[in-house]
N, C-alpha and C positions, 0 to 999 in steps of 0.2 A: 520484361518477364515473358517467357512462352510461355508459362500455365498460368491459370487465372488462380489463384491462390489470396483467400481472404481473412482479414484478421477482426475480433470482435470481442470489444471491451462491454464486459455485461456489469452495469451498475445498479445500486436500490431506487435510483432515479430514474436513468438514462440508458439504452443501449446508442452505441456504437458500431457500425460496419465499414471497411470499404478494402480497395482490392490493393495486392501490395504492389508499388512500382518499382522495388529495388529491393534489397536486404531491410533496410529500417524505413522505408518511404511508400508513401499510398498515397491512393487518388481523395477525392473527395468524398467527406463521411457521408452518410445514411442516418440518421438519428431516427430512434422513436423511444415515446415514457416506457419507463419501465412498469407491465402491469403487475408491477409485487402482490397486489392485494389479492390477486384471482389464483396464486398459486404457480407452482412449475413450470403445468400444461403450456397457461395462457405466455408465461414469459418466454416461453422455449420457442412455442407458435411465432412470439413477436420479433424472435432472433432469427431463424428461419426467415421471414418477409424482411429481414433487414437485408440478411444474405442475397438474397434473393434480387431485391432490389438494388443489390449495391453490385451485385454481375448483370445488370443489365439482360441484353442478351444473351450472354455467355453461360456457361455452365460453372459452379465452380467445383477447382480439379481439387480442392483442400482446405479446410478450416481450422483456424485456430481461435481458441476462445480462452478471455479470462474471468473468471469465476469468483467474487469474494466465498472466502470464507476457507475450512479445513477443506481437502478432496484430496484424490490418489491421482496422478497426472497419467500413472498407468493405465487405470482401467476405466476413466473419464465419472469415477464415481464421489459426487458432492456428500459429502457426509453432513452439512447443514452449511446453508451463506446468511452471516447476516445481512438485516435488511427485507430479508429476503423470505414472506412467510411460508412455512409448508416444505421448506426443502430440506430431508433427510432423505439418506440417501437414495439421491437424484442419480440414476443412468444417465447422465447429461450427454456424455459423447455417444452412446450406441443411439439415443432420441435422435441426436442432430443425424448420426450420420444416416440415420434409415430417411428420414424426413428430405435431406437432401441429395441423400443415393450420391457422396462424396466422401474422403476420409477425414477424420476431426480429431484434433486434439485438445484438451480442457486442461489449462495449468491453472494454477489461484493467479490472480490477480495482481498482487501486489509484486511475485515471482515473474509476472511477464514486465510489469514495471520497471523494477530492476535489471531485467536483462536489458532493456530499450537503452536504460541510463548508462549500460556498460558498452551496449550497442555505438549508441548515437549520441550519446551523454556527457554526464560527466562523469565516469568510468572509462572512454573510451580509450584506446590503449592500453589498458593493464591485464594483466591475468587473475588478478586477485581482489577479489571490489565485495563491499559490501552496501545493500542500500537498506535504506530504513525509512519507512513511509510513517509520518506524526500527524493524526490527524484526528477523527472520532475514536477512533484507537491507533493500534500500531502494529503492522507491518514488516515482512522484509525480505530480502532476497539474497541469496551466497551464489557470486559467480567465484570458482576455486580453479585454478590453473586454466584458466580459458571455456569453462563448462561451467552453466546452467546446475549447482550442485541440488539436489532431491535427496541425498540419503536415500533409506530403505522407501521411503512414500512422498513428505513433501517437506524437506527442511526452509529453512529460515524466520519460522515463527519468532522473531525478536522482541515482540510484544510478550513473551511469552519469558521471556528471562527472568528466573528471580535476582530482588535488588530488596530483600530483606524480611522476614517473617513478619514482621509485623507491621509493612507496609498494606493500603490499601488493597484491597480484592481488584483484580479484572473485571469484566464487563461477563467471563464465563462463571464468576465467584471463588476463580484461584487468589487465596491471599497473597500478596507478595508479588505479582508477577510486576515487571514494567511498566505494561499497559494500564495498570491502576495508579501508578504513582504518576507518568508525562504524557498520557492524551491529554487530547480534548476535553474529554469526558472528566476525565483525572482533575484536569485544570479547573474545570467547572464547579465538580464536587466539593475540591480543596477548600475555592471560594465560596461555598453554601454553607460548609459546616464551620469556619470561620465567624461568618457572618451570624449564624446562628447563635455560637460561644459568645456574640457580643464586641466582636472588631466594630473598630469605627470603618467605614469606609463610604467611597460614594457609591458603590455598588450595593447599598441598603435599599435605595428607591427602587432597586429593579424587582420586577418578581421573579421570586425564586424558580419557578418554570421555564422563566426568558432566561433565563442566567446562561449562559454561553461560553463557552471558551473567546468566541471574537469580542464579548462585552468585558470580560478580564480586562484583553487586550486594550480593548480603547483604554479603559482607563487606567492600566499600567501606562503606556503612551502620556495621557494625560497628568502624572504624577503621582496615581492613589500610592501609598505604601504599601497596602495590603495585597494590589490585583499585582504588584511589582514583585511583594517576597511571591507570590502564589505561581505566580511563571520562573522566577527565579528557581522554585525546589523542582518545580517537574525538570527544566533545564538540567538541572543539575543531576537528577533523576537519572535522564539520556545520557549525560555528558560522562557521567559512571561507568554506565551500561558498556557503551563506546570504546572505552578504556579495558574492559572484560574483553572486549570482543578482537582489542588489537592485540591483547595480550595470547590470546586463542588461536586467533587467524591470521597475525602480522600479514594486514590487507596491505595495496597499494594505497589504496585510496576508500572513504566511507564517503555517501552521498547521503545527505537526510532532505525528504521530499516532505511532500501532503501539505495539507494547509494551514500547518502550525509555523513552516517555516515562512509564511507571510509576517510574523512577527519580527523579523527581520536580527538584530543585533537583541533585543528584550531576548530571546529566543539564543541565538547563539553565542552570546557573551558569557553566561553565565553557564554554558554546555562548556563550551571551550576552557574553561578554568578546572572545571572536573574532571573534567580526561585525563589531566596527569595525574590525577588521587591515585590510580589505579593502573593504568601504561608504562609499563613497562620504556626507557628513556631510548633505547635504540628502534625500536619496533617502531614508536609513533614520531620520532625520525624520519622515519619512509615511510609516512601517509601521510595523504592529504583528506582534510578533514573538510566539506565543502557542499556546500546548498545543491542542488539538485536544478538538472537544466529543463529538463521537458515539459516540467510543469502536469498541468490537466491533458495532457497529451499521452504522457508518457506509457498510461494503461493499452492503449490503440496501437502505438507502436511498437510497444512491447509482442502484439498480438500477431502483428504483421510478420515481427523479425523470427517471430517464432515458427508461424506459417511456413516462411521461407527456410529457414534452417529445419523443420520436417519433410516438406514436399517438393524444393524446389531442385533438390539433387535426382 
């Protein structure tokens, strides 16, 4: 690379920095906690010293940053991230760029994910990819003829799809949407309010506080019935969804990431049987339907590839 050009995965834990050494590759990250709790200022200050520290001596010539939550990739403005307290609309990119007298770009998150996946992925070679992050909620990204697609502001809200009026609420209190019926969260809830109705299960000794999505999991793993149908419907949930979406955007290929797909086959045995409810028999023909490669990475190099495909022309 002849400019120093840096990519930065900002999370409600963890930031991320470092500098890219090719289209989808970089040096060694920078880490520091993410200070959620102090507000914008304090976090935007901590991405700055990441920056900072991750050019070394260098200056750097460009930034790209990803951002949970709604934002305009245009005008670098957060409309709120969760996680994340205090950020309504945050100038994120005119902050960074004054602070580090460089030019910045702010995509969400899950959108520079995606692009990594299609980059460096498992998208890679196609022109038409769609990815989907399952994890506290859900996520996702549209690459459409070789481009990074945004619509008018920022498309790919996939968690955001309806998959039936009288399904559970989201996490924003939209009834219906996906992300109520096959996150984490979804997963969690499912099995709370089961449990409540009076299911047997072994997920009785847990407290309803601790109840988790990865505590489902063990004990689907372990045999429960209950934690089994409970991932079974979200699965099937996505596996719906999926089938909308091929029918929509007769993609090459869907990639589903985040950290539901650690449930391995619990997780996609019962997506993969849904997809035909709804798929159209030639369309999903020519997709491949397939776990996601980057893993915890995938937000960082998203960030990077994006850098480079702004500044590095």
């Amino acid at each position: 690379m002849t400019r120093l050009l840096i990519g930065v995965d900002l999370g409600g834990t963890n930031i991320r920095a470092a500098v890219a050494t090719g289209e989808a590759t970089h040096g060694p990250s920078v880490h520091r906690a993410t200070p959620a709790a102090e507000g914008p200022d304090a976090v935007l200050a901590a991405v700055v010293d990441c920056v900072r520290e991750a050019a070394g001596k260098g200056r750097c010539d460009g930034l790209a940053i990803g951002i949970p939550g709604p934002l305009d990739p245009v005008t670098g403005v957060v409309y709120e991230a969760p996680n994340l307290p205090g950020w309504h609309e945050v100038h994120a990119r005119d902050v960074l760029a004054e602070r580090l007298g460089c030019p910045v770009v702010v995509h969400n998150d899950a959108s520079l994910a995606g692009f990594a996946e299609w980059m460096a992925g498992a998208g890679r070679g196609t022109r038409h990819f769609v990815f989907i992050t399952a994890s506290t909620g859900i996520g996702g990204a549209l690459v459409l003829d070789g481009k990074l697609f945004d619509g008018a502001g920022r498309a790919g809200e996939i968690g955001h799809m309806p998959v039936g009026h009288d399904a559970p609420a989201c996490a924003q209190g939209h009834p219906g949407c996906l992300e109520g019926s096959a996150s984490g969260t979804a997963i969690a809830h499912a099995a709370r309010a089961a449990l409540k109705s009076g299911a047997a299960s072994s997920l009785a000794g847990i407290d309803p506080a601790a109840l988790d999505a990865h505590a489902v999991q063990q004990a689907a793993d372990a045999g429960d019935e209950l934690a089994r149908r409970v991932f079974a419907d979200a699965a099937r949930a996505l596996g719906r969804a999926i089938g909308g979406l091929v029918n929509e955007l007769a993609p090459e290929c869907v990639a589903i990431g985040g950290g539901l797909i650690n449930a391995g086959e619990l997780l996609f045995a019962p997506m993969r049987e849904a997809i035909p409810e709804l798929a159209f028999v030639e369309p999903l023909k020519r997709c491949r339907i397939v776990a996601a490669e980057l893993g915890t990475d995938a937000g960082l190099v998203g960030a990077i590839a994006w850098a480079v495909r702004c500044f590095a022309g």
